[in-house]
N, C-alpha and C positions, 0 to 999 in steps of 0.2 A: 441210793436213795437215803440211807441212814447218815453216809457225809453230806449231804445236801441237806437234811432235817436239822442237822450240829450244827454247822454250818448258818442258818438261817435262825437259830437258837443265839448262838455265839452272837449276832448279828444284832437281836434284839433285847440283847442282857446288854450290851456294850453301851446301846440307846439309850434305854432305860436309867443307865449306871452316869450317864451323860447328863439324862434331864433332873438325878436328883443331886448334882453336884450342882447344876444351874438355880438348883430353889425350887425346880419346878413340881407339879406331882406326878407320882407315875403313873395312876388311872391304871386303865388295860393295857397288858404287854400283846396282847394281839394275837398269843400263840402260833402254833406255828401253821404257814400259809402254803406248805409247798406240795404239790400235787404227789401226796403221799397217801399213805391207805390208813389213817388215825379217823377212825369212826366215830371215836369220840365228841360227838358234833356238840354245840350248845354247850362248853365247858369253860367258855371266855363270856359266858353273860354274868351284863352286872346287874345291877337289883334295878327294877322295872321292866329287865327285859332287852336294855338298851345297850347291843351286844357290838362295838366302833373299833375300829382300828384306824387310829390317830382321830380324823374327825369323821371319818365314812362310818356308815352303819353295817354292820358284817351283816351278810347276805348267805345263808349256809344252802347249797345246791349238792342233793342226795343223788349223783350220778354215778354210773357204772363204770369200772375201769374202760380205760380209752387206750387199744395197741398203737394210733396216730398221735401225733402233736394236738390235732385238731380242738379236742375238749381244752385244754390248759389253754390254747392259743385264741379260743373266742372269749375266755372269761379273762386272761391278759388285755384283749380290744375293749372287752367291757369297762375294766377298771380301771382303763386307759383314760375312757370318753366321760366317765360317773364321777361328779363333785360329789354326789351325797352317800354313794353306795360301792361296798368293794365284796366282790363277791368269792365265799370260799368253797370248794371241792372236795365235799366228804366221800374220797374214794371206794364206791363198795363192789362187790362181786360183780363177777357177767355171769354168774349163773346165776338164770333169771325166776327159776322156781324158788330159790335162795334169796333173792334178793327183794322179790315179791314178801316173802315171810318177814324179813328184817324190817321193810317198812311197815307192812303189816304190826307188827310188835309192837312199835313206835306209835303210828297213827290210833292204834285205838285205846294206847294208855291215853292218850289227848295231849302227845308230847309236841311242843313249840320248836325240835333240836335240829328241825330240817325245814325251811321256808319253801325254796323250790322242789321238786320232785321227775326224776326221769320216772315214766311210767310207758311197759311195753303195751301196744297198744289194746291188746285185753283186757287191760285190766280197770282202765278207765271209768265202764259202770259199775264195778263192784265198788274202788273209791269213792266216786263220787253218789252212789245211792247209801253209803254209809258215812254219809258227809265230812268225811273227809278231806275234799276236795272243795276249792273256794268256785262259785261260774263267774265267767269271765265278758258275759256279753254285754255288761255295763262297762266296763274298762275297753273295749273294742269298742262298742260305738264313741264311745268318748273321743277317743284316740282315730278315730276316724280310719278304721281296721275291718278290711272285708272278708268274712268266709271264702268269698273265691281268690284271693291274694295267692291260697295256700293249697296244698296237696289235698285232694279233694276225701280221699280215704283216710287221711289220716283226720280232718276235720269230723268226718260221721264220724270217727269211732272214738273221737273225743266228745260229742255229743247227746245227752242222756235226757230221756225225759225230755226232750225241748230245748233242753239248756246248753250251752259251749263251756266246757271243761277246760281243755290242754287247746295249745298251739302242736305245731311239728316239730320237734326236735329231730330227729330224721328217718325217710319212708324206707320202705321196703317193698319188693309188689310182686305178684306172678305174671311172667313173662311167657307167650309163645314163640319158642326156638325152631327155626325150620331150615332148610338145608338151603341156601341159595344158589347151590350150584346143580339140585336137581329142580328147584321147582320153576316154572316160567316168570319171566321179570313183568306178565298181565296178572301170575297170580300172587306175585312178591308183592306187587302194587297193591292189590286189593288184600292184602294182608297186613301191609303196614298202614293204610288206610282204617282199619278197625271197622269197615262196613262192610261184614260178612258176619254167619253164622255156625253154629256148631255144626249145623248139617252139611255147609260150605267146606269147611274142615273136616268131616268124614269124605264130599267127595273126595276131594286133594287126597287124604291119607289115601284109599282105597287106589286114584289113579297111578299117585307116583311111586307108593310101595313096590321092592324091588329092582328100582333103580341104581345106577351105582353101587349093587351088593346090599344092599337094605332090606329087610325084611322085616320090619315094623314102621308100623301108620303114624301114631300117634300115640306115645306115653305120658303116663302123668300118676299123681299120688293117689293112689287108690287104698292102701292099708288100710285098717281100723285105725286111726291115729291123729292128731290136729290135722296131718295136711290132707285128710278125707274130709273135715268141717270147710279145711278152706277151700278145696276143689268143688265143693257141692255150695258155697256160695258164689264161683262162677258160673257157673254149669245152670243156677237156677235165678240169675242176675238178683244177688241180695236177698234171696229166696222170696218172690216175688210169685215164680213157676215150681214148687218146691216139684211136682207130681213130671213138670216138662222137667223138670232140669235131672230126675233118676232115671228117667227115662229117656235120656238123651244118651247118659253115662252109659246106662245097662247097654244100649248098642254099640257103643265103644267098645265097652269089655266083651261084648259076646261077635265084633268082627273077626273076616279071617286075619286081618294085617294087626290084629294085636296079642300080644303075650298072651300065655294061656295063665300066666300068674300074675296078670297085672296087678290083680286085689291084695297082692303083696307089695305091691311099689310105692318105695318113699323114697325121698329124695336123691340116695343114691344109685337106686336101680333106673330111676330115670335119667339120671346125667352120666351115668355109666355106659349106657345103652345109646345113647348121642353122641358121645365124648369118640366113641368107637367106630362111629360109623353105620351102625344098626338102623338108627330110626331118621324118618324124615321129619317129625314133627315131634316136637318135648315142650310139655310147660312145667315152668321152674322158675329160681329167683335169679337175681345178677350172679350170684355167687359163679353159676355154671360158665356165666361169660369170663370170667377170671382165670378159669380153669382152663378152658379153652386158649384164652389169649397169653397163659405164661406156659402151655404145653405141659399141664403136669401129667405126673403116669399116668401111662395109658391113654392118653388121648391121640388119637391117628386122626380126626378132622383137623382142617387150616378154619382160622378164624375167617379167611376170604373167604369161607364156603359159609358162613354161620349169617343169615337176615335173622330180626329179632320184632315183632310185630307185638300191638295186644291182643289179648284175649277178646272172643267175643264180647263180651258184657263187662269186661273189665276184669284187671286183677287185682285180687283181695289186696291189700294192704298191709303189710307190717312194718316193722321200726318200732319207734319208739317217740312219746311225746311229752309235753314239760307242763308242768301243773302245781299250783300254790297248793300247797298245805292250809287246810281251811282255820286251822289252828294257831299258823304262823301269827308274830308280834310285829312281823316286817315285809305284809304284804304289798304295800306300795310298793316296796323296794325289789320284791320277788317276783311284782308284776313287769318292770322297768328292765330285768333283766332276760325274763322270759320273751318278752316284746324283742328286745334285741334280737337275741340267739335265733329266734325264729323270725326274723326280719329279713330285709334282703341284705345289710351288712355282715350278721352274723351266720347265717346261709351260707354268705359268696368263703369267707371264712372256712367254715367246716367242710366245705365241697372242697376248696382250691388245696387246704392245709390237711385232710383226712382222705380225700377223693369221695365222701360220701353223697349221698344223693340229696338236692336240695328239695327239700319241703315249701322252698318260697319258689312261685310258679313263674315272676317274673324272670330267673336266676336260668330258665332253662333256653335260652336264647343268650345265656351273658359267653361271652367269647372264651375268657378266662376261666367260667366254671366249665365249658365245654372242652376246654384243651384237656384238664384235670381227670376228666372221666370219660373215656373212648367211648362209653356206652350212648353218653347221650351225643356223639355224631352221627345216630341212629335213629331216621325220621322215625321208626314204626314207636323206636324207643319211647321216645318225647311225647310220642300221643298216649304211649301206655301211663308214661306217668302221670299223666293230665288228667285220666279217667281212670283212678284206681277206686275201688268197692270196699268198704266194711264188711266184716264179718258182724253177727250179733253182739249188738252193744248190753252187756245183762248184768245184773248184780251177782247173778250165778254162771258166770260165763262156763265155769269147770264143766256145772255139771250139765248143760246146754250142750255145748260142745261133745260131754261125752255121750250125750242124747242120741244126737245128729252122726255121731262115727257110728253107733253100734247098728240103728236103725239103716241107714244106707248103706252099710256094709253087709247087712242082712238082705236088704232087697237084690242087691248087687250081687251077692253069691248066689241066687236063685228066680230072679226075677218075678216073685209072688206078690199077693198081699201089697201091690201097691198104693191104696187106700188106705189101709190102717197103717202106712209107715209113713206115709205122710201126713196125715193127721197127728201124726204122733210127733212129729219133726217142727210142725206148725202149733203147736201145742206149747212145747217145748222154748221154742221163740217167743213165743208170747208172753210168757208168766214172766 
């Protein structure tokens, strides 16, 4: 990377050294453009803000390290197609509690040094209810851009107050994993179908427990921990049932066909306990089908044995999404670019070039994004992504969140009080 940054230095001292032999002026040397980790954003502005590289307006996009081609490779398309706009890659951290603070730092000095914005998708209402974040639903209807174009969870949870924040930069979801080699191809159907229920899904655990060596029903995140926020926003469809959906869990946790330590289970205890053989039902993210498909330790299922369905009510949503800096000098330009990347051009892009999951819905039927990601030749799959849920969109997501772990996981360990934990969870959501 450090020959590549010289390299690209050496390049532009050369140019430079060319246009002032020619008479002409040097203006901005453009610094340097190569998908390197110089944080240093906003240090090529000139005076009014008018930050160009040659005649393009530089476009600074505050994105997280990329282990694919994919990020470099759609702002390469970008600045392919853009007469007026070239857009640059201020590389920061994937640790995302890290990376949250960095922007954090920036946005509320009222810093202009980042136009676009990756944003996980938490973090959305805190942004944008300390306006930081520009709304976008005047630039969408302009532009002739539909809420339903796009990943439907990833939209709520860009969504605040009313207003549309972020596009999809790309989703993330909870999947239900179930054994295809034990359960019936009438109850495979009605599971990739998604027209069934939690109680549906205790029967099944309850019948086919035990089968093929199995000794668990149905596992899932139950700790104190985000993925107990995100499990009880399935559980209780967006908390909609806060009072059905603990009491759906409690009889989960209190069957014979489940762990007696479920209330400890985060994501490794559940794919561990699938990976192996153990359980006939798990919900989880893609990540576990990865696992599955390139046989890392310890996995004794065949992926032939693995159906992948949604959740009842849908699964929560993660990823991440792309959002103007409300402070930005080159919002046009930040909008033109966000528009793309979450377009179906720049979709097909980051699915075909990263294998990630497309956030543009028409993309889940494109031939080519389906070669790219085995998952979605997975009917049940394509529906999960179609209908994924928000978790709480809040200015205090933290401590909302840590609301809702402590109080469910209080009900959950004892099955009490469940009145005053839901009011307290409902509460919680609201402010």
């Amino acid at each position: 990377m450090r020959n590549r940054k010289n390299l690209f230095k050496l390049i532009a001292f050369t140019m430079m050294f060319a246009l002032i032999l020619a008479g002409c002026a040097a203006g901005n040397d453009g610094g340097d453009t190569s998908n390197g980790t110089d944080n240093n954003a906003g240090g090529n502005e000139a005076p009014g803000g008018d930050t160009s590289t040659g005649d393009k307006t530089v476009i600074k996009f505050a994105g997280q390290n990329d282990n694919t081609p994919a990020t470099q490779a759609v702002i390469d398309a970008f600045n392919e197609s853009s007469e007026e706009y070239a857009v640059e890659w201020v590389e920061m951290t994937n640790d995302s509690a890290q990376m949250h603070d960095q922007l954090l730092n920036s946005l509320s000095s009222g810093s202009s040094e980042y136009d676009v914005l990756s944003l996980d998708v938490v973090w959305a209402g805190e942004f944008a209810d300390a306006g930081y974040l520009e709304a976008i639903d005047v630039r969408m209807r302009e532009d002739g851009l539909s809420k339903d174009d796009y990943n439907s969870g990833s939209m709520d949870s860009g969504n605040y107050t009313g207003k549309q924040f972020t596009l999809p930069f790309f989703p993330d979801l909870g999947l239900l994993y179930f054994r295809s080699d034990i359960v019936s191809e009438e109850d495979a159907a009605t599971l990739e179908s998604g027209d069934y229920t939690y109680d549906d899904l205790y029967d099944m655990a309850e019948r086919y427990t035990g089968e093929a060596d199995t000794n668990l029903g149905f596992v899932y995140q139950s700790r104190q921990y985000e993925g107990l926020t995100v499990n009880l926003t399935e559980f209780s469809d967006s908390y909609q049932d806060v009072s059905g959906g603990l009491e759906t869990m409690y009889k989960f946790t209190q069957a014979d066909f489940s762990p007696r330590d479920l209330l400890n289970y985060s994501e490794g205890e559940v794919h561990t306990n699938f990976e192996q053989g153990n359980a006939v039902f798990a919900r989880n993210w893609p990540y576990q089908f990865g696992r599955i498909n390139s046989q890392e330790d310890g996995v004794t299922i065949s992926v032939d044995d693995v159906g992948i369905a949604p959740l009842p009510n849908g699964g929560s949503v993660g990823g991440w999404l792309l959002g103007i800096n409300n402070h930005s000098e080159n919002k046009d330009g930040a909008w033109e670019f966000i528009k793309f990347v979450s377009g179906e051009e720049g979709q097909k892009i980051f699915s075909t070039t990263g294998g990630y999951l497309p956030g543009y819905n028409a993309l889940l039927e494109n031939d080519e994004v389906i070669a790219s990601n085995e998952l979605l030749s997975f009917p049940g799959f394509k529906v999960a992504l179609e209908g994924t849920i928000a978790r709480p969109v809040s200015p205090d997501y933290s401590q909302v969140s840590d609301t809702i772990q402590i109080e469910a996981h209080r009900y959950l360990s004892s099955g009490d009080n469940l009145d005053q934990i839901t009011q307290a969870i409902e509460e919680a959501i609201a402010e």
